[in-house]
N, C-alpha and C positions, 0 to 999 in steps of 0.2 A: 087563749086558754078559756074553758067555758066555767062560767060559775060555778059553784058546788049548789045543789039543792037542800034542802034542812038536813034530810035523811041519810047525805053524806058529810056534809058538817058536822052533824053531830057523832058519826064515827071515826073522824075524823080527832075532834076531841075527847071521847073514848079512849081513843091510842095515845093521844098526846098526857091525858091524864096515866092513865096504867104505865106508860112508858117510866115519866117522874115518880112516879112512886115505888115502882123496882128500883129507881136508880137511888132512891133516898130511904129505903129498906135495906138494901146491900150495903150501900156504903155506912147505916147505922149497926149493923149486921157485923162488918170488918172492921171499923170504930176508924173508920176513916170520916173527918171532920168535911163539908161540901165542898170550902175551900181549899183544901187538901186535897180532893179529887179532880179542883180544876187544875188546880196547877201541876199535879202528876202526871195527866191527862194532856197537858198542853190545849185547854180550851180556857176560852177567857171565864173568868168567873161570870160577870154579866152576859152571856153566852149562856153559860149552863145555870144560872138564875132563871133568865128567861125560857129552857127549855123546863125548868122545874117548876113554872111558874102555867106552863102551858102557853104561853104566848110562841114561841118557837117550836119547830120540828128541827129534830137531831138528825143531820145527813147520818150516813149508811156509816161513814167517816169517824165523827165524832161517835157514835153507837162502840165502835169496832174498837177509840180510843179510852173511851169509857171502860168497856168490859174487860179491857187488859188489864186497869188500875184494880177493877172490883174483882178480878180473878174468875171472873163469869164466860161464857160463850156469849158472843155479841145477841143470840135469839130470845136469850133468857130476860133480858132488857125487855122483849118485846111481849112477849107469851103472856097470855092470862094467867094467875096464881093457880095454881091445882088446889081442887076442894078438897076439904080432909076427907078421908073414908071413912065410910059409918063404920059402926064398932057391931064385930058379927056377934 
């Protein structure tokens, strides 16, 4: 596999960030506690520590077992937050 260059590293962690923070938004959101989400979820807590922490990427899997706890589509995990709209 070939290294990543800076310019995909860092979107790389982009996503890894925005991803942990929809997941720690919704689940403050449904007042569901982290720990509470892993084990709903059937992911290890240190799992999804480290995927909140950014150190890990969430397979397709875990995204898919996530969004069923948080009642979300597995995309809404991933998507950038929509800007609020200006006021006409």
């Amino acid at each position: 596999m070939a290294k990543l260059g800076p310019e995909e590293r860092e979107a790389q962690d982009a996503l890894r960030a925005r991803v942990a923070e929809r997941i720690r938004e919704l689940a403050k959101r449904r007042g569901i506690p982290i720990s509470h989400l892993a084990d709903r979820s059937k992911v290890s807590r240190a799992h999804l520590w480290a995927v909140l922490g950014g150190r890990r990427a969430p397979t397709t899997d875990v995204l898919a077992r996530l969004a069923l706890v948080l009642q979300v589509d597995p995309h809404q995990l991933i998507r950038p937050p929509r800007k609020p709209k200006a006021p006409k």
